[in-house]
C-alpha positions in Angstrom: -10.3 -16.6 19.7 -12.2 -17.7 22.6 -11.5 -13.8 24.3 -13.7 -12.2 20.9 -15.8 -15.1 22.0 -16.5 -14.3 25.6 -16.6 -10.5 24.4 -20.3 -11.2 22.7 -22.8 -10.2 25.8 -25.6 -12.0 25.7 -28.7 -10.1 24.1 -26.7 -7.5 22.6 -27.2 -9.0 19.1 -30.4 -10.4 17.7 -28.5 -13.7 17.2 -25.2 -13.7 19.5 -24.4 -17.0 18.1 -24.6 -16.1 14.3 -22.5 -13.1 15.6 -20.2 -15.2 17.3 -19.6 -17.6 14.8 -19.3 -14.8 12.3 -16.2 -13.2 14.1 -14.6 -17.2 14.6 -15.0 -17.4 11.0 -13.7 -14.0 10.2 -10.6 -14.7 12.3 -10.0 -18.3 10.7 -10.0 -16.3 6.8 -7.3 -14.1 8.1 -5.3 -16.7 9.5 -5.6 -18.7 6.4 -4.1 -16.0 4.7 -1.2 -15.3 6.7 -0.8 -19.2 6.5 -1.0 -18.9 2.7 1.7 -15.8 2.9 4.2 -17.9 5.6 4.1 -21.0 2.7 5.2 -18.6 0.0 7.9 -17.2 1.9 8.9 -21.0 2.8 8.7 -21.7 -0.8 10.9 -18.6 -2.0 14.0 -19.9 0.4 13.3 -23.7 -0.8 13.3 -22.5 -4.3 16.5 -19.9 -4.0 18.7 -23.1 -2.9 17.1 -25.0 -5.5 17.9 -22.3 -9.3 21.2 -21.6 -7.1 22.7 -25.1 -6.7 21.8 -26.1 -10.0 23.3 -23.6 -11.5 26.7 -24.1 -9.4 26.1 -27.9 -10.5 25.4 -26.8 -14.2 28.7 -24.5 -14.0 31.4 -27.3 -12.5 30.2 -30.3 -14.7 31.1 -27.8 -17.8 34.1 -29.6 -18.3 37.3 -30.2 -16.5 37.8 -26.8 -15.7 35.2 -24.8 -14.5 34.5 -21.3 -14.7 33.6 -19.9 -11.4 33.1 -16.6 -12.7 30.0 -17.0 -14.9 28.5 -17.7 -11.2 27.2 -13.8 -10.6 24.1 -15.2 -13.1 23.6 -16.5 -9.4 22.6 -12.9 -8.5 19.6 -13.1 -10.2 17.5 -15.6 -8.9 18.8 -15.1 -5.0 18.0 -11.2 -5.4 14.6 -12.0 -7.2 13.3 -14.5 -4.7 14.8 -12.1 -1.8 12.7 -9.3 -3.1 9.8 -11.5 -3.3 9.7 -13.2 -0.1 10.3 -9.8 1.6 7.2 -8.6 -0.1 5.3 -11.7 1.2 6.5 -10.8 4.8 4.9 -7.8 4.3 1.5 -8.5 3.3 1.4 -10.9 5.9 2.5 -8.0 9.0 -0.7 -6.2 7.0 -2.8 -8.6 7.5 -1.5 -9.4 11.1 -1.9 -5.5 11.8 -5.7 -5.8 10.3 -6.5 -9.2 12.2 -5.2 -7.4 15.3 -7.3 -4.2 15.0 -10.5 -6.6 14.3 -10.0 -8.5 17.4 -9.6 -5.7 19.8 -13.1 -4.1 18.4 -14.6 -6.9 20.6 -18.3 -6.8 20.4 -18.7 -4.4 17.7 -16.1 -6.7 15.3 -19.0 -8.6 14.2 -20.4 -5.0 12.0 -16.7 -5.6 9.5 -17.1 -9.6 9.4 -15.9 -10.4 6.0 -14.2 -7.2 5.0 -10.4 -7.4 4.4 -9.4 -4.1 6.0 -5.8 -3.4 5.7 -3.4 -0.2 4.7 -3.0 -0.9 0.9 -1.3 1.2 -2.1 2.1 1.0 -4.0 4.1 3.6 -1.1 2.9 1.6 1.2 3.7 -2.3 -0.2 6.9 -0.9 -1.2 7.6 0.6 2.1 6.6 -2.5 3.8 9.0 -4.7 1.3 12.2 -2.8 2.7 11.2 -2.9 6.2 10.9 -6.4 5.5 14.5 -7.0 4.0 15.9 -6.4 7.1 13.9 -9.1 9.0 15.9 -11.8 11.0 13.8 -14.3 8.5 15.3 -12.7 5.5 18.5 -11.2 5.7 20.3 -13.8 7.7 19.5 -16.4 4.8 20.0 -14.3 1.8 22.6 -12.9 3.0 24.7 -15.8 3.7 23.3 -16.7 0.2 24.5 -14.0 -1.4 27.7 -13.9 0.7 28.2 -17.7 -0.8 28.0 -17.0 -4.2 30.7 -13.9 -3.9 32.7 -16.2 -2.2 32.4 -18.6 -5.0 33.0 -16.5 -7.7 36.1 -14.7 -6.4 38.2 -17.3 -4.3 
């Protein structure tokens, strides 16, 4: 922040400080976001392990002998919550991406306080989403997820 800061020559605006505090402002909005976006992902793992072991605890307190294969319902809600928090990854490299272009304008960032600038359509979010699913923060968790409940089901 403090480099966008130091970017603001003196002068060049009719009120460098409203300028200034403009482009600190801007930057905080965009990081709430991508906080906002990193919480949801957080909450999609937290809630996977959650549906998942209640319905493995649902499943083995059925009675004395429990049926391991009604376990693929697991599927669902790991592959639903996958899908989802990979989407949330991307929106939040989008908004990364914009936050990073409005930075490096430097003294002219000050003209685009306020707008959310970032690439948007359905190619593009759906593009983002698969790029996402092979992420180190996704695939290594749903995967041993996913790996768990074949496990479960056929051994």
């Amino acid at each position: 922040m403090k480099s966008v800061v130091n970017r603001v020559n003196v002068g060049e605006f009719p009120n460098e400080k409203h300028a200034a505090d403009n482009i600190i402002a801007h930057i905080e909005m965009l990081q709430g976001i991508i906080c906002r976006m990193s919480d949801n992902s957080a909450n999609c793992k937290t809630w996977t392990v959650t549906v998942i072991s209640a319905l493995i605890a649902i499943n083995v307190n059925n009675g004395l002998y429990p049926c391991y294969d009604k376990l693929w319902i697991c599927y669902i809600p790991a592959l639903l919550f996958f899908f989802l928090d990979c989407y949330y990854l991307g929106v939040e490299r989008r908004i990364r991406r914009a936050q990073t272009k409005f930075v490096r304008q430097g003294k002219n960032a000050h003209r685009e306080c306020f707008l959310l600038k970032y690439e948007h359509g359905l190619l593009r979010d759906i593009k983002e989403t698969f790029k996402a699913i092979f992420s180190f923060s996704t695939l290594p968790f749903y995967g041993v997820i996913l790996i768990m409940i074949y496990c479960l089901i056929n051994y």
